[in-house]
N, C-alpha and C positions, 0 to 999 in steps of 0.2 A: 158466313159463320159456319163452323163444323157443327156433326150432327152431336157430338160431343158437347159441347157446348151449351147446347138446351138439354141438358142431363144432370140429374145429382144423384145423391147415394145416402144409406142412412145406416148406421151402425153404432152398437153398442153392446148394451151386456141383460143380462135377465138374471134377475136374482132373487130367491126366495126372500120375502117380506117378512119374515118371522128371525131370521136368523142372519140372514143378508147373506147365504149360500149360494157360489151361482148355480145355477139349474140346465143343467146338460139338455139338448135335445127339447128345447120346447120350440113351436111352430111359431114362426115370423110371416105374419104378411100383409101384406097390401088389398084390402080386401075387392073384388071383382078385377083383380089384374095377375096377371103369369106371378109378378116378382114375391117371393116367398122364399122363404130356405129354415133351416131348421139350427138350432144354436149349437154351435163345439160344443167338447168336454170341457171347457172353459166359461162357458155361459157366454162367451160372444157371438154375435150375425152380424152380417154385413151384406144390404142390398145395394147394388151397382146399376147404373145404366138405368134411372129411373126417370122418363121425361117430365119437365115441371108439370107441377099443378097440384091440386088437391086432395088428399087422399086417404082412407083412414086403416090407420097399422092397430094390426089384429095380431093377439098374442095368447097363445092357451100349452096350459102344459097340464098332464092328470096329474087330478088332485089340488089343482088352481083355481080358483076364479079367473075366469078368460078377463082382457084386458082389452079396451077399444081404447083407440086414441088420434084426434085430427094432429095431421100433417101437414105443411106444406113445403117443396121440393121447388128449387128456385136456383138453380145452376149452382149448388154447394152439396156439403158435404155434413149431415145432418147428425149428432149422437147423442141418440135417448139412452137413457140407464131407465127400464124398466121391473118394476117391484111387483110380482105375484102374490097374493095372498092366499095363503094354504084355502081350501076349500072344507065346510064343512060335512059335504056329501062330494063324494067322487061320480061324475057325469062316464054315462058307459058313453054317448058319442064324442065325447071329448078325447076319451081314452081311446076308440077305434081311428078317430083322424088323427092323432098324432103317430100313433104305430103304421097308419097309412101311408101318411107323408114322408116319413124315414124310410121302409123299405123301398119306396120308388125313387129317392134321390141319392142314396147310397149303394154300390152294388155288395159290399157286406156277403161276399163269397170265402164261404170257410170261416167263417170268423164270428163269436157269440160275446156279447155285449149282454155283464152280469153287473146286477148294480146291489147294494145293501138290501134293500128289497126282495130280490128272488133267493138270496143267498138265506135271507129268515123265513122263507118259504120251504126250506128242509128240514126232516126231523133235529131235532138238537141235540144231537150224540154231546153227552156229559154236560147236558144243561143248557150249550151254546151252540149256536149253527156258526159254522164255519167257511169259509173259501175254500179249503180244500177237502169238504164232502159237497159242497157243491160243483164243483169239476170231476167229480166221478162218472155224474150221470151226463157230462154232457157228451154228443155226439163223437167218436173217434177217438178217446181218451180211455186207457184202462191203467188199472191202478192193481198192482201185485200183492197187494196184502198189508193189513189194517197193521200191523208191526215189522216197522221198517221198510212196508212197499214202495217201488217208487213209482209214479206217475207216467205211463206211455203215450205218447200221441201222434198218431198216426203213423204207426210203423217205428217213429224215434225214438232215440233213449234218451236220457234226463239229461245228458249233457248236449244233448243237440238243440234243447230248449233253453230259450232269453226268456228270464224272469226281471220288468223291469219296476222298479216304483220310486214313483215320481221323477219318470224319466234317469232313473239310477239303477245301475247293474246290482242285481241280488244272486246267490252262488248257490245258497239252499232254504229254497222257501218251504219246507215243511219239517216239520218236525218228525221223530224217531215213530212216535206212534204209528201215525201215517193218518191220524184221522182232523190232525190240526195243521193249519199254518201259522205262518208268523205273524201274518197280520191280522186284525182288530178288524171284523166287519163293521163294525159301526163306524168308523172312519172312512170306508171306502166310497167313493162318486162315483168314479166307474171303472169295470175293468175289463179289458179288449181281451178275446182267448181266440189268436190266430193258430190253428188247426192244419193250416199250408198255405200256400200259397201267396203268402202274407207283402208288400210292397216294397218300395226300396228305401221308404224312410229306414228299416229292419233290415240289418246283416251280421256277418261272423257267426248266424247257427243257421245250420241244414233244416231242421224240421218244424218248428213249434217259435210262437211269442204270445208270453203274458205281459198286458199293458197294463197296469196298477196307476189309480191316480186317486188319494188321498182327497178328501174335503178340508175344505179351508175352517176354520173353528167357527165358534159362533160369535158374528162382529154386533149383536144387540145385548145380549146378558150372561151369566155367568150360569154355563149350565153341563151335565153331566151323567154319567151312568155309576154306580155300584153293581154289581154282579159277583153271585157267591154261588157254586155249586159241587157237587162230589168230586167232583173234576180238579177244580181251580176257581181261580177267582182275576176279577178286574178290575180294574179303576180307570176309568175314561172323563178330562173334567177338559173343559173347554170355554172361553170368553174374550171380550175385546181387551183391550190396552187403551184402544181408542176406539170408540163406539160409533156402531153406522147411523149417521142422520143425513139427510137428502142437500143440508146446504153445506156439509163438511165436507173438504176435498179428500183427504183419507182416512181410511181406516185401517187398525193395527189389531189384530187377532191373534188367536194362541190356540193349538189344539195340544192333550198332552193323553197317551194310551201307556197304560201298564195293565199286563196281563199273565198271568204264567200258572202252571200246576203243580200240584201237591200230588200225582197222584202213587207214586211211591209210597207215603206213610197214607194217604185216605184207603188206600185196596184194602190194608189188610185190616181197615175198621170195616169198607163195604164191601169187599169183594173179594174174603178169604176162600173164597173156593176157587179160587184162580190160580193153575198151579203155577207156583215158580214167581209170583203176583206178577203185579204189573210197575213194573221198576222205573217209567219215566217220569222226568222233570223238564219242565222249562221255564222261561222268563224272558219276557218282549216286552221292551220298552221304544216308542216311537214317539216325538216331539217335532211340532211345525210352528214358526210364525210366517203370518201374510201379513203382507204390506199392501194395501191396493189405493191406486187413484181414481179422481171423480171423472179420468177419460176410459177408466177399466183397465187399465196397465198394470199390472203386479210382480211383485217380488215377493218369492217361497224362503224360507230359509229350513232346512228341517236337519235331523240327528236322527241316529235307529242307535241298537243292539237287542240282539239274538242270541239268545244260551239254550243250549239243549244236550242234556244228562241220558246216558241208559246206564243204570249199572246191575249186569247179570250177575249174581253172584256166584262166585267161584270160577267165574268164566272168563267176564273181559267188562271193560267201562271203556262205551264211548260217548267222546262228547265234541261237541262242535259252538266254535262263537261267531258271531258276526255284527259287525260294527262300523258305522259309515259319519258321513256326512255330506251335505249340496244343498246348493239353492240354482230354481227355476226361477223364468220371469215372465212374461209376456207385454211385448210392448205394441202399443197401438199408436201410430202416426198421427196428428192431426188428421187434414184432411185425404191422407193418402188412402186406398182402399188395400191396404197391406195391413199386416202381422208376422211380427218377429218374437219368434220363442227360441230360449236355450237352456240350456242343464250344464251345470259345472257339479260331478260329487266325486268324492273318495269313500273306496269300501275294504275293508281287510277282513279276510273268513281264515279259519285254522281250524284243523279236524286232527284229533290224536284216537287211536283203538290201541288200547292197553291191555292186549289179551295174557292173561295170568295164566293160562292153561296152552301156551305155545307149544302146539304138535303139527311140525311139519307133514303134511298130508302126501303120501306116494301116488302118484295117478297113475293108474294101469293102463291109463291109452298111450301115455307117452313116456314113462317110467322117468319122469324128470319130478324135482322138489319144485312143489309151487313157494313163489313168492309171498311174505306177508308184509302187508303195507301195516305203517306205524303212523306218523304222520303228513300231512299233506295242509300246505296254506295259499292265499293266493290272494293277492294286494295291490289296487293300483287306482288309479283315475278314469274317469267317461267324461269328455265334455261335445255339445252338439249345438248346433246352431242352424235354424231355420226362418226362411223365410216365406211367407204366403203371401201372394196378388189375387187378390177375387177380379174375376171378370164375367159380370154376369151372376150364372149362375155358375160358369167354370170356375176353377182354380188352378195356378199352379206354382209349384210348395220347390224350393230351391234349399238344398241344405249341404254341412258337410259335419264330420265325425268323427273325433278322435279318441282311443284305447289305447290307452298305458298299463302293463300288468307286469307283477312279476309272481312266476309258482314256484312254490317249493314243494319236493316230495323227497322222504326219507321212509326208507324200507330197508328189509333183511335181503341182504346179498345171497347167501345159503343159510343153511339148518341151523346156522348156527347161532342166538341169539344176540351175540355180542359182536356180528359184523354188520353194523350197520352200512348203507351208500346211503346216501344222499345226491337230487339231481336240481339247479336252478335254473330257470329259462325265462328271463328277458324278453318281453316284445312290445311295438306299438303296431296299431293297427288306426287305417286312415281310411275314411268313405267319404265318399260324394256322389251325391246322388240328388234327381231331378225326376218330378211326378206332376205328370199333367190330369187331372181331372173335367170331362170334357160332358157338357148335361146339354143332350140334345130334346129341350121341350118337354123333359121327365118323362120321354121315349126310349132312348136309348145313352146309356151312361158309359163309357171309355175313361181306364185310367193306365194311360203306361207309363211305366216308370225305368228309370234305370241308375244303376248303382254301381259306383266304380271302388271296386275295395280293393286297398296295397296292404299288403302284410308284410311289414319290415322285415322281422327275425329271417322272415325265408327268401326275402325280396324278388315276392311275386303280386302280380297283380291280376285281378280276378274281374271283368267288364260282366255285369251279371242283369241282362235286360227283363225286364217283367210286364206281367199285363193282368189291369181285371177289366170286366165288362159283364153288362146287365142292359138285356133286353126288355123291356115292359109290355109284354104283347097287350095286356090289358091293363085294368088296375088292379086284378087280382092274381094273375097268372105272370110271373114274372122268369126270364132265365139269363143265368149269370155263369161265370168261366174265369178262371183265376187262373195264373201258373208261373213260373221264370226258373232262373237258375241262381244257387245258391253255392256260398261257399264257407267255409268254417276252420281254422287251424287249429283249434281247443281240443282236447284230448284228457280222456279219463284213463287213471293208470290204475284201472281196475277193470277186471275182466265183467266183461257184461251178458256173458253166459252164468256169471254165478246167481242163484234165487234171491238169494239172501245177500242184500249186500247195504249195509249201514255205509260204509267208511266209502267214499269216492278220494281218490288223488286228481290231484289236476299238473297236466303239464302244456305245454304248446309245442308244435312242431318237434317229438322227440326223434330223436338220433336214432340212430340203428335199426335204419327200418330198408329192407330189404331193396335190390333192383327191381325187382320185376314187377308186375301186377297179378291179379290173382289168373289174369289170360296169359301170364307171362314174357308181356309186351314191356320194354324199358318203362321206366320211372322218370320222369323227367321233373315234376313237384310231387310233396308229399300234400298238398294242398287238398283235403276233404271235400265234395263237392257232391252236390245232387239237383234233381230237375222237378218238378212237381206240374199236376195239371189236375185240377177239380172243375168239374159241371155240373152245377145243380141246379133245381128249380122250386119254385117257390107258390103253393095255391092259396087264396083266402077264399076258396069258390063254398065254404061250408062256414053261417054265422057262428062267429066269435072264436073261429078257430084259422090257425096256419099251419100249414105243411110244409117240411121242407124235404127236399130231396138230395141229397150231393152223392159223387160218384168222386172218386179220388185213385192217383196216381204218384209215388214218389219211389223215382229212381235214386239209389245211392249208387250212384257210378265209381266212388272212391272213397272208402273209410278206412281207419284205425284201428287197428285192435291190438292188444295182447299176444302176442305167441304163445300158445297152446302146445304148439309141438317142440317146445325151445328143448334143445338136451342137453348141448354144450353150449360153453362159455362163446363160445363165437358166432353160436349161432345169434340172430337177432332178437331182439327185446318185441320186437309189435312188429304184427304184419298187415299187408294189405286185405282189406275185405271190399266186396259189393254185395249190393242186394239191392231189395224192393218190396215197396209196400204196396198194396192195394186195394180197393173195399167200397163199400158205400154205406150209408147211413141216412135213415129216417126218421125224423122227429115229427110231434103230433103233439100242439099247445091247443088247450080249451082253457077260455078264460071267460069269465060270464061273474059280474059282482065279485063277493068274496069266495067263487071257487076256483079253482085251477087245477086242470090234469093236464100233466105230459108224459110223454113215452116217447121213449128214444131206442130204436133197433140199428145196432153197427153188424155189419158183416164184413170183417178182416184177414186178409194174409200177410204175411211179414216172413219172409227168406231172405239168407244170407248164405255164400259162398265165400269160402276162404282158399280158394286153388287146388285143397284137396278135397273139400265135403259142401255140398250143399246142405242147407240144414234150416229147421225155424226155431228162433231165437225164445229165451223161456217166455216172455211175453207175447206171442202170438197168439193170440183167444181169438178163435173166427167167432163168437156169436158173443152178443154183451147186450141185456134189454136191459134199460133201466124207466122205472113206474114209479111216478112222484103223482101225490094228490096233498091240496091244502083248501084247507077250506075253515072260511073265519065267519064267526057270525054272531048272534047277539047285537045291546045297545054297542055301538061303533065299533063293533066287531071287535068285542073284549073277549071273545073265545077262540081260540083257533087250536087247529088238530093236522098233525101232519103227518104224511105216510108216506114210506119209499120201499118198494120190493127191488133188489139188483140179480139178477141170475148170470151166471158168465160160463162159457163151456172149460174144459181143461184147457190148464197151458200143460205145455211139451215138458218132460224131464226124460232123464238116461237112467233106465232102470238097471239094477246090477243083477247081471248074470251069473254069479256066484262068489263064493265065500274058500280062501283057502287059507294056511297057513304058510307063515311067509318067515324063515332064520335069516337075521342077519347075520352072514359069513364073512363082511368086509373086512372085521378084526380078526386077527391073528390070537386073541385072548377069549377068543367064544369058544368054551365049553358047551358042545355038539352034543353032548349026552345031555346033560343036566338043566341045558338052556330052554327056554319058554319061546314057543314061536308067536309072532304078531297076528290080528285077524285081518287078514288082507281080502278085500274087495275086484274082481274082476266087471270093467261095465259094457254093459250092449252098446245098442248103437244109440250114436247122440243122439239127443232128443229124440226118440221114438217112439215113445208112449206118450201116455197125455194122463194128465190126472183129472180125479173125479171134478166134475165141473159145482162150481161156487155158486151159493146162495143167500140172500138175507132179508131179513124183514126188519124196517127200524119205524118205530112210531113215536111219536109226543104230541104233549096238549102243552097248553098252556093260559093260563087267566090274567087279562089285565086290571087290574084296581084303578081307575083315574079321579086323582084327588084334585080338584081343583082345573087348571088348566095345563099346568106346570108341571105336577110330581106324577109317577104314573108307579106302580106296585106290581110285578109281572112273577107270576110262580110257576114255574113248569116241573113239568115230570117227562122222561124219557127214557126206551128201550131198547135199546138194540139188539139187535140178533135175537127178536121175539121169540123163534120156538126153538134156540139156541142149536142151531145146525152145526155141524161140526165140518168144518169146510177147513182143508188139507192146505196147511199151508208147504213144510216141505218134510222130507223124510232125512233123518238122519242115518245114514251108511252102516258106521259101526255098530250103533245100536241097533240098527233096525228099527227106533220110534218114529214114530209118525208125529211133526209136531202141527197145532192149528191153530188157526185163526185165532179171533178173541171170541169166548161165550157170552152168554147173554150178559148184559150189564144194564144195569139201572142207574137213572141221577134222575136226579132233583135239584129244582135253583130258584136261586129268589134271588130280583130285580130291583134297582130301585131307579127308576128315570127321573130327573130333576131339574 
């Protein structure tokens, strides 16, 4: 008889007992034996290869009641569905081995894993904590300004970054302000922020991936948030259809989020000293049902839309929508030690800038009329398909990919407002890709992947090999190594030297892009492409605290850009660029009961060469620390007080070298005596100065009331930009003003959990 043979295996799901939530990352094991592993973002485990006999599976996640339970393993294949029950004291050893157990089975290189929890660990700029002030402060991530910044990481620009959720392409996940996203924290399970290096399930962007995965609604009772504050307001209510009980095979769930702001007509009740106020609006609406069975197999069905308003007056109104629909599944085989997950969705985004004050701007480096983009859209389908084999404690994940889109961009041809072009571009995009994860004795961890992406429109194909891996010298000392090659045809038709840029176009693979390369070597694809390599390490050698270390590298061998220097009509529309990022970053978590400090120091460089200049791009900030403390206390820690300091050195700008006047003599009807000359700008050199470096202090409290077991009453107060620093955001030319950041602003909000 094989050795196979006297073996079985045991899998299932883990799911909060309160709500029938499954529960990410709680520890599975067998107690006095190797076989353990820790649960998906799914709430399933699967142990393999477990020889018969008797045994007792051990189950703890923070914030649970651990769970023992006899087994017996008898050449099959075993499936517990285990129920947690909330805790009503959280165990600090509970909490250090499951954070144990994960950093040694995962090598989790370049990559921060934020769940609903640490995201309400930041101050609550307008009442709410958000997802996109919590990715400010994390490692290699800067962010250009609290109106209309966008979000850098690591060296990339916004469009090198996948925004996915629930497995479904998102095109603009933040809103104008820059201090909100679209999505509803409270909704969120968990969400992956790959920073480089990231595997081959992830292609079609060079730099960055956000992995966004929704909670399933609550499948025992019908329950909800209210949320009211200077800001805006939400409504978040969720319950079964079919209710979870242990002898019913499924259960039918609902989650449903609406959330959007006022704060256009609240400024000028709170916040008239703001000049110019503060003119945005938005409105997020996201809906899910789960279908789950009594083997854990599920079916997602969800819907989104996203609106977001600026309107500057006298200036320009822009606005942006986005609107989807998909459903995920995951299926569990009988007695196979497999899982299969997929994602079918459709998404359509449309961005229009309606500037009412249209003046084509002269640039004195290249005495050419810049383009103004009007509108830009972009529409089409993702669907993916993976398959997983546990073996052991290895894995390997077999998938493949498909991308349908179509963009649309319409822009001004010249000066003139009533010559519109318009450009459309068609493409599919196809991966297949295969990743081995290979757990030698939770000593050393190997994951190589590789990924084979065809890009129709251009009909190239791109073999892009990767690798992570994590040494475990100890159980506290850990070091790990990411890196591969990446490749992307997506392209922004908007220049990304500009500070200030709301409006993004999107095209793929556009036309008129020159022979050469910026070395002046043939063209052979236009096909975007870069290489990455991070090494960091990892210490728990100091109690209740971790340190991480990462050191980073990312070559852009081949980008996209804009023509800068375009004069004539023949010249080309976008040239070739390269560059390169590189840097390191240290982070430093204390967590000990209800307090928490962290600190995160990035050191960065970011250049770019375009054939004729080397130069760094305006997001290049070599130094960026950001200081988070929280700390909750009181009966069940009904107090809590949150604080975050961010200091960031200057980014680059082109100072102007002076001021002249400027006749237009192109008409044969200009009156030379009588006529008014322009005030014409001459500029230094690109980027060559740097402005004054950024600061800020944002704090909030906030008080829980719990009524009962059920209702809970939550009132906060919050600050931002405490001693109201006045941090540059860019200068206006003609004027000569200096415009800035947002001033200190206050909110207030009141909760009601239910």
């Amino acid at each position: 008889m094989s050795a196979n043979a006297q073996n079985g295996s045991i899998k299932g799901f883990v799911y909060d007992k309160s709500n029938g939530e499954p529960i990410s990352y709680a520890v599975v094991q067998l107690a006095g034996t190797s076989h353990g592993c820790m649960t998906e973002k799914s709430g399933n485990y699967m142990l393999t290869k477990i020889p018969n006999g008797e045994y007792t599976l051990q189950v703890s996640f923070i914030g649970y009641d651990s769970l023992t339970e006899k087994v017996t393993i008898n050449n099959d294949a075993i499936t517990k569905l285990i129920y947690l029950e909330p805790s009503k004291t959280t165990l600090e050893s509970v909490s250090v081995s499951a954070e144990k157990q994960r950093v040694v089975t995962e090598t989790r290189t370049s990559v921060i894993s934020v769940t609903a929890k640490d995201i309400k660990q930041m101050p609550s700029i307008g009442g709410t904590a958000d997802f996109a002030q919590y990715l400010q402060i994390l490692p290699g991530i800067v962010s250009t300004g609290d109106q209309g910044g966008q979000l850098y990481v690591r060296g990339g620009t916004p469009i090198q970054n996948m925004l996915l959720l629930d497995g479904m392409m998102i095109y603009n996940p933040f809103h104008s302000i820059g201090l909100f996203s679209v999505f509803d924290s409270d909704i969120i399970s968990s969400a992956d922020v790959y920073t480089g290096g990231f595997g081959a399930e992830f292609g079609g962007r060079l730099s960055s991936v956000m992995d966004i995965r929704t909670r399933d609604g609550n499948k025992k009772r019908i329950s909800g948030k209210i949320d009211v504050n200077t800001f805006g307001a939400k409504l978040l209510l969720e319950g079964p259809f079919i209710k979870l009980k242990e002898d019913r095979a499924t259960t039918l769930s609902y989650i449903l989020s609406v959330k959007g702001s006022y704060l256009e007509q609240s400024a000028k009740v709170f916040y008239p000293y703001v000049e110019n106020g503060l003119p945005y609006n938005y409105l997020d609406l996201y809906g899910k049902i789960s279908l789950s069975g009594k083997t854990g197999s599920k079916l997602n069905l969800f819907g989104f839309r996203f609106d977001d308003k600026v309107n500057y007056s006298d200036v320009a109104t822009y606005h942006w929508n986005n609107w989807g629909a998909g459903a995920n599944f995951i299926i569990i085989p009988g007695k196979s030690p497999m899982m299969i997950e997929g994602t079918v969705g459709y998404t359509n985004y449309y961005t229009s800038l309606d500037d009412r004050a249209y003046k084509p701007i002269i640039s004195q480096e290249t005495e050419s009329k810049d383009t103004n983009a009007r509108q830009s859209g972009i529409s089409g389908f993702n669907v993916n398909l993976k398959f997983s084999y546990y073996i052991g404690k290895s894995l390997l994940s077999l998938g493949v990919e498909a991308v349908g889109y179509t963009a649309k961009y319409v822009f001004y041809g010249n000066t003139s407002a009533s010559s519109i072009k318009s450009t459309v571009d068609h493409t599919t995009d196809i991966g297949l890709f295969a990743k081995y994860k290979y757990n030698w004795r939770d000593k050393i961890l190997i994951e190589p992947s590789f990924r084979l992406q065809y890009y129709a429109s251009m009909s190239v194909a791109s073999p892009e090999p990767r690798l992570s891996f994590k040494w475990n010298i100890t159980r506290n000392i850990r070091l790990k190594l990411a890196g591969g090659l990446y490749s992307q045809n997506f392209v922004a038709a908007t220049s990304d030297r500009d500070v200030v840029n709301l409006f993004y176009g999107f095209l793929s693979s556009p036309s008129g892009l020159p022979n050469t390369d910026v070395n002046g070597k043939e063209v052979r694809s236009s096909l975007q492409k870069a290489q990455h390599v991070i090494l960091g390490l990892e210490l728990d050698v100091i109690p209740y605290t971790t340190i991480n270390l990462e050191g980073y590298f990312k070559n852009f061998s081949v980008l996209t850009s804009l023509n800068r220097y375009k004069m004539f009509s023949e010249d080309p529309d976008y040239i070739f660029e390269a560059g390169m990022a590189y840097g390191g970053d240290i982070s430093i978590d204390f967590k000990y009961k209800g307090l928490l400090i962290k600190g995160v120091y990035s050191l960065g460089w970011v250049k770019r060469k375009d054939g004729t200049i080397t130069y760094n791009p305006h997001y290049d900030r070599r130094h960026n620390i950001n200081l988070l403390a929280s700390y909750g206390f009181g009966k069940r820690r009904s107090w809590q007080i949150d604080v975050r300091w961010n200091f960031g050195s200057g980014f680059p700008y082109t100072q102007t070298q002076s001021y002249y006047g400027n006749l237009d003599a192109s008409s044969f009807n200009v009156d030379y005596v009588s006529a008014n000359e322009s005030l014409t700008f001459m500029l230094g050199e690109y980027n060559g100065a740097r402005l004054p470096s950024y600061h800020r202090l944002d704090i909030s409290g906030k008080k829980a009331f719990h009524i009962g077991e059920r209702h809970t009453i939550e009132v906060s107060l919050g600050i931002t930009n405490v001693y109201n620093y006045k941090n540059v955001f860019y200068q206006d030319r003609i004027t000569n003003k200096t415009i800035y950041q947002l001033p200190i602003l206050y909110s207030v909000g009141l909760s009601w959990h239910f």
